[in-house]
Backbone as numpy.savetxt, mean C-alpha at the origin, in Angstrom:
# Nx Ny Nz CAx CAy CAz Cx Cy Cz
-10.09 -14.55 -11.69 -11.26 -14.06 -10.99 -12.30 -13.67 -12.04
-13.61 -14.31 -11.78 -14.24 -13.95 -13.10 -14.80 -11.81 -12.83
-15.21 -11.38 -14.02 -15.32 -10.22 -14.14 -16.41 -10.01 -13.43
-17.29 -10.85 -13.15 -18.42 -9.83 -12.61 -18.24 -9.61 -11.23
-17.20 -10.39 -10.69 -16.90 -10.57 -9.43 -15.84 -9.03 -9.05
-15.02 -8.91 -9.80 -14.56 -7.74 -9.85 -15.46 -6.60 -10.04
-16.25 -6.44 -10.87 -17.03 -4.81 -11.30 -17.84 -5.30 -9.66
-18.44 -5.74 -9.41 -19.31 -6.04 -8.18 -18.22 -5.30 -6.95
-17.46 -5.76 -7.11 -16.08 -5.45 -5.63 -15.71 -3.96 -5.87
-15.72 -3.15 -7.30 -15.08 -2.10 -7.47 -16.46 -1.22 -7.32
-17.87 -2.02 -7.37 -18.64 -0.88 -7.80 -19.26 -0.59 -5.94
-18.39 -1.51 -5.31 -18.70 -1.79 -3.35 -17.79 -0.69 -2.71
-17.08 -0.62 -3.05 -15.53 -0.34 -2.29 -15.47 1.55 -2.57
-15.14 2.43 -1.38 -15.22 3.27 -1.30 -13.28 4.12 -1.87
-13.03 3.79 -2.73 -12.18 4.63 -3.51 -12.05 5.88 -3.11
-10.57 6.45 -2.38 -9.98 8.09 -2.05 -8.83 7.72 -2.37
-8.63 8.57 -3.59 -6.90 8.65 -4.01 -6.47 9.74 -2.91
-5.31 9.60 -2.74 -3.80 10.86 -2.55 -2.74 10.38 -2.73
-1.91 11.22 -2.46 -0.76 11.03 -3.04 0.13 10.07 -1.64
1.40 9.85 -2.20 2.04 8.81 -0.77 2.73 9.81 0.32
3.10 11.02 -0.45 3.20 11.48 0.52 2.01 11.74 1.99
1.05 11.90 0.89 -0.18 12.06 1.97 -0.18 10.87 3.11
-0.02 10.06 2.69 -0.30 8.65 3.17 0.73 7.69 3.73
1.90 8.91 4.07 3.43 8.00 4.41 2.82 7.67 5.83
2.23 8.29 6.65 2.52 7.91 7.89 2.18 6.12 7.93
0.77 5.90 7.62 -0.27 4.58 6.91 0.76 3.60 6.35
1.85 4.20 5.31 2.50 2.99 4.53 3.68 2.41 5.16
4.07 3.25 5.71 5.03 3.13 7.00 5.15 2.34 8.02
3.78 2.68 8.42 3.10 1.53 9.43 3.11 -0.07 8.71
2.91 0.20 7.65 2.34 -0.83 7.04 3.31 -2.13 6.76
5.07 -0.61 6.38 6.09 -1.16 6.11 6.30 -2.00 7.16
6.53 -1.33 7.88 6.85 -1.83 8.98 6.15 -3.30 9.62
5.50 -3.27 9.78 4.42 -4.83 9.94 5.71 -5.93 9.07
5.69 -5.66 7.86 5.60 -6.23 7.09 7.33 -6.46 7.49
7.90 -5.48 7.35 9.54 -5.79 7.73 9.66 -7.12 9.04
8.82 -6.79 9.80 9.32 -7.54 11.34 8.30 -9.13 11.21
7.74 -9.27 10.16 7.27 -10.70 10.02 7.90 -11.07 8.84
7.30 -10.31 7.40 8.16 -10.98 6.14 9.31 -9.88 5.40
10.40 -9.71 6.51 11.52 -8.79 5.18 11.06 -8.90 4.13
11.74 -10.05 3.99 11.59 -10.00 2.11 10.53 -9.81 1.22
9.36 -9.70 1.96 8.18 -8.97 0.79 8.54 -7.25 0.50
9.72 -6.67 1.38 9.58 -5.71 1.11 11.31 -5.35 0.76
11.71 -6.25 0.51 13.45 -6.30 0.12 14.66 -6.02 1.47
14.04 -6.54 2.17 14.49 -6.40 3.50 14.79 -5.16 3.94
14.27 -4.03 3.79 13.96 -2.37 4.24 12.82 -1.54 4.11
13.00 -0.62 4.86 12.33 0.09 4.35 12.24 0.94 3.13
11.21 1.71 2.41 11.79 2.74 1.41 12.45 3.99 2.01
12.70 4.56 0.93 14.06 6.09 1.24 12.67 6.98 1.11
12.93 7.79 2.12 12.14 8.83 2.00 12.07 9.57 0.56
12.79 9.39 -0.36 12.41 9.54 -2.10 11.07 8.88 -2.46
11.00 7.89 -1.73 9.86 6.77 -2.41 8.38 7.33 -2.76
8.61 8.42 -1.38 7.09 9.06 -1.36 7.37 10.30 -2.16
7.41 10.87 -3.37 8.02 11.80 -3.81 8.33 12.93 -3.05
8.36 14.28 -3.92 8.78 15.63 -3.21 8.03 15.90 -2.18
């Protein structure tokens, strides 16, 4: 991908970190999608509630 195409996309895109815990409910969902069409993009499970740390 050439670079200017990237700084252009990063300097567009509205960036909010948190943490995963913050964001389990979202990745979850997400897992999930992803379990019931492609297992194996996600090793055929879900993660352990470890995944999202403490």
């Amino acid at each position: 991908m050439p670079l200017a195409a990237l700084e252009a996309a990063v300097r567009g895109t509205r960036l909010h970190s948190r943490s995963a815990r913050e964001a389990r409910p979202e990745l979850e969902a997400l897992y999930q999608l992803l379990a019931e069409r492609y297992p194996q993009a996600i090793g055929g499970k879900l993660p352990p509630a470890g995944f999202y740390g403490p």
